[in-house]
C-alpha positions in Angstrom: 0.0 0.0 0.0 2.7 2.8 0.7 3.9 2.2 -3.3 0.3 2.9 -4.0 0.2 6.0 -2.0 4.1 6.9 -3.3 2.7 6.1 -6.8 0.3 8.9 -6.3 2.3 11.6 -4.8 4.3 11.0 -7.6 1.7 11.4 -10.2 0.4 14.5 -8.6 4.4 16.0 -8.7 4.2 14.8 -12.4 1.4 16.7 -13.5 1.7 19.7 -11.6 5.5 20.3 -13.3 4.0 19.4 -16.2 3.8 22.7 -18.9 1.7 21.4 -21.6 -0.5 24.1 -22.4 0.0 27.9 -21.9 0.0 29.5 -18.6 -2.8 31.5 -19.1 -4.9 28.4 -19.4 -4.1 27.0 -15.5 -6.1 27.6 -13.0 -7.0 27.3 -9.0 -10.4 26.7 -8.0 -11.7 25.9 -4.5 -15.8 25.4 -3.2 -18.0 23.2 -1.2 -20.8 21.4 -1.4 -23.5 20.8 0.8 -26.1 17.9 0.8 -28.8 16.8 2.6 -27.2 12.9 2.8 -23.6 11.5 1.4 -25.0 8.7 -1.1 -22.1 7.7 -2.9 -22.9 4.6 -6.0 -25.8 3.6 -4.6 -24.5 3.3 -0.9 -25.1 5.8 1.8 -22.4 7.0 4.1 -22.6 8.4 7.7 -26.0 10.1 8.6 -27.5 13.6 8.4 -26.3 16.3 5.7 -22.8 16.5 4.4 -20.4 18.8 4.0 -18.6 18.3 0.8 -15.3 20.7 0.1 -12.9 20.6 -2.3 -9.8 22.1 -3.6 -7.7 21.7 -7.2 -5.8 22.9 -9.8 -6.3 22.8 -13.8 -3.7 23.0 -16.6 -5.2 22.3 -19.9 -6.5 18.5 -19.4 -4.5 17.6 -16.5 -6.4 18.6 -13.0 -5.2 17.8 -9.7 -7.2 17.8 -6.4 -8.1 17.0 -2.8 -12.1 16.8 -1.9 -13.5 15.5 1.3 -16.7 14.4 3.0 -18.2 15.5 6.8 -21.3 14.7 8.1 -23.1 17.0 10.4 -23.4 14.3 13.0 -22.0 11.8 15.5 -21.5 9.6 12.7 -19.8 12.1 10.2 -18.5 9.0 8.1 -14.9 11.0 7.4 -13.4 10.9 4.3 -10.4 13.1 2.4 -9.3 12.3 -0.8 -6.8 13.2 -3.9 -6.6 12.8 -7.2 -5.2 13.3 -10.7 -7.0 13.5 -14.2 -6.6 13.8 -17.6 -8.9 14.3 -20.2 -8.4 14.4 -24.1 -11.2 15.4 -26.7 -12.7 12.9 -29.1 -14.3 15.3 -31.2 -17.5 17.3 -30.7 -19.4 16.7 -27.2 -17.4 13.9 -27.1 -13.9 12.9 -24.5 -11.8 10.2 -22.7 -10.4 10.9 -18.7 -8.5 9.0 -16.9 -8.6 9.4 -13.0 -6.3 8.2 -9.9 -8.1 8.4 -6.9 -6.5 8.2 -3.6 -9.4 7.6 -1.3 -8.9 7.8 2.6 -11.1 7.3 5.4 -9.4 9.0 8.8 -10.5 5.9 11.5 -6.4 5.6 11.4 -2.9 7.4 10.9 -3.0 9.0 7.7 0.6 6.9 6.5 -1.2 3.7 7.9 -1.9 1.8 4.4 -5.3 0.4 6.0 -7.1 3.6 5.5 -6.5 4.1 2.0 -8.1 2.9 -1.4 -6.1 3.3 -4.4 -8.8 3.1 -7.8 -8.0 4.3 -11.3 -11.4 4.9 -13.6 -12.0 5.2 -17.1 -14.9 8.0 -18.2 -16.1 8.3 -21.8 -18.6 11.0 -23.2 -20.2 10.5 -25.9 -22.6 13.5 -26.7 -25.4 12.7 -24.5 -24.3 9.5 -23.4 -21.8 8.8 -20.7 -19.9 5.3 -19.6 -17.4 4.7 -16.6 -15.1 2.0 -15.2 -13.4 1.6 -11.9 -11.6 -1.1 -10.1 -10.9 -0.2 -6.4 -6.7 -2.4 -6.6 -6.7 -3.2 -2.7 -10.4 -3.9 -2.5 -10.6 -6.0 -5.7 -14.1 -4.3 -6.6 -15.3 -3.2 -9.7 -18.1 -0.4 -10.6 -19.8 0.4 -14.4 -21.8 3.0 -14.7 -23.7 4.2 -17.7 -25.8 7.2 -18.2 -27.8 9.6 -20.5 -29.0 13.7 -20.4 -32.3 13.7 -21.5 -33.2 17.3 -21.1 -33.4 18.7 -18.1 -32.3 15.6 -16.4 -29.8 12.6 -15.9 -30.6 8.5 -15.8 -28.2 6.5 -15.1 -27.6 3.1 -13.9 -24.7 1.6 -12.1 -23.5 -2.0 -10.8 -20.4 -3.7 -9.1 -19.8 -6.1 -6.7 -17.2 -6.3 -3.1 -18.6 -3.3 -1.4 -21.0 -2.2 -3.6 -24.0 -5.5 -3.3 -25.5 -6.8 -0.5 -23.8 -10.5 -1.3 -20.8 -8.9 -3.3 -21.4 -10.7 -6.1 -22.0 -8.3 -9.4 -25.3 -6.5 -9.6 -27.0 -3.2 -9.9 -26.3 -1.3 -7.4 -26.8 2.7 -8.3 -30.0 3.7 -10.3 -31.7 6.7 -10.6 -32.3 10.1 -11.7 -30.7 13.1 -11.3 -31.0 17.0 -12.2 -30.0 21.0 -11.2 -31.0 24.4 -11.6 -29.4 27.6 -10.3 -31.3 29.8 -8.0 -30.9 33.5 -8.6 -29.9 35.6 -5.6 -28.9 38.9 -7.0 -28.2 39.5 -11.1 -24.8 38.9 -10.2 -24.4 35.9 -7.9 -26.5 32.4 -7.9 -26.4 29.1 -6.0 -26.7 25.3 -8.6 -28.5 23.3 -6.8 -28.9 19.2 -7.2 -31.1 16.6 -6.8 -31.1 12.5 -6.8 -33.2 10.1 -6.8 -31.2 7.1 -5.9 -32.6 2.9 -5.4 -29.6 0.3 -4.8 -31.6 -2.6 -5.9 -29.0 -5.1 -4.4 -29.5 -4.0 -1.1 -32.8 -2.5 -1.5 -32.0 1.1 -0.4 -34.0 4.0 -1.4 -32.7 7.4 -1.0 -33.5 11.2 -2.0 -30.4 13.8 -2.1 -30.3 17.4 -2.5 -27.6 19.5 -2.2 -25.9 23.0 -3.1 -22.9 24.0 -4.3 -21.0 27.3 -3.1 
């Protein structure tokens, strides 16, 4: 596990020394998120709302980041994560990303190898239509998701097995609907807001999220 977690600081070094696009085009962006539950592919985490921040940086395709989860509660289900991306365009409405995710959950030292999950993913737009891949190395367990914008809103339908089933053999895990809107405070400043409709079939979980971003 510490090569996993070298192998990242390593890749976030990499990118961030990287000068592939003009210097103009970088950027440092920084918000949170707050929602009224933290479901995450079909599986909830911690109870009452979340807070959700989040930090990174931008250079052409390549983004680097840190992002984190806090519930409002006893239970607060802790988790601080980074990550590195890159994305490449396919053509019109279309692209490819890669992302390394170095997931932690603080129930131990932050250098013990037993709080972290290392999972590269694979995420493919096509127009409309979206598809996704991850395999979680240390936990052996595997996620697809597929989804489509129709209109206003979002389906989209996800399965895996480990963590994400009830028996963690592969199933559906994460489908539902999804869609935002921004409500205007002032002709100058408004806040997106989210919603989900979320059912895990494997474990047969039902859940409504909504959240806003600030």
């Amino acid at each position: 596990m510490k090569k996993k977690i070298t192998l990242i600081v390593f890749t976030v070094l990499a990118i961030c020394t990287l000068n592939v696009k003009a210097q103009e085009e970088s950027s440092w962006s920084t918000g949170v998120d707050v929602y009224s539950s933290y479901v995450w592919r079909g599986a909830k985490f911690g109870s009452g709302p979340a807070m959700q921040p989040g930090v990174k940086y931008s250079n052409g395709g390549f983004t680097v980041g840190a992002w984190g989860s806090y519930c409002f509660s006893t239970n607060e289900a802790m988790e601080a994560d980074l990550y590195a991306s890159y994305g490449v365009s396919l053509g019109e409405s279309s692209s490819l990303t890669f992302t390394v995710t170095d997931y932690y959950f603080p129930t131990a030292a932050y250098f013990d190898g037993d709080s972290h999950y290392f999972e590269p993913m694979i995420s493919l737009g096509l127009g409309s239509f979206s598809l996704a891949g991850a395999y979680m190395t240390n936990a052996n367990d595997m996620y697809l998701e597929a989804g489509v914008a129709i209109g206003a809103v979002s389906l989209f339908a996800g399965a895996g097995d480990g963590q994400y089933t009830k028996d963690a053999s592969f199933n559906l895990c994460n489908v539902g609907v999804k869609t935002s809107k921004e409500i205007k405070i002032s002709d100058s400043f408004s806040i997106p807001v989210s919603g989900s409709v979320i059912l895990n079939p494997s474990t047969e979980q039902f859940h409504i999220v909504v959240g806003f971003s600030l």
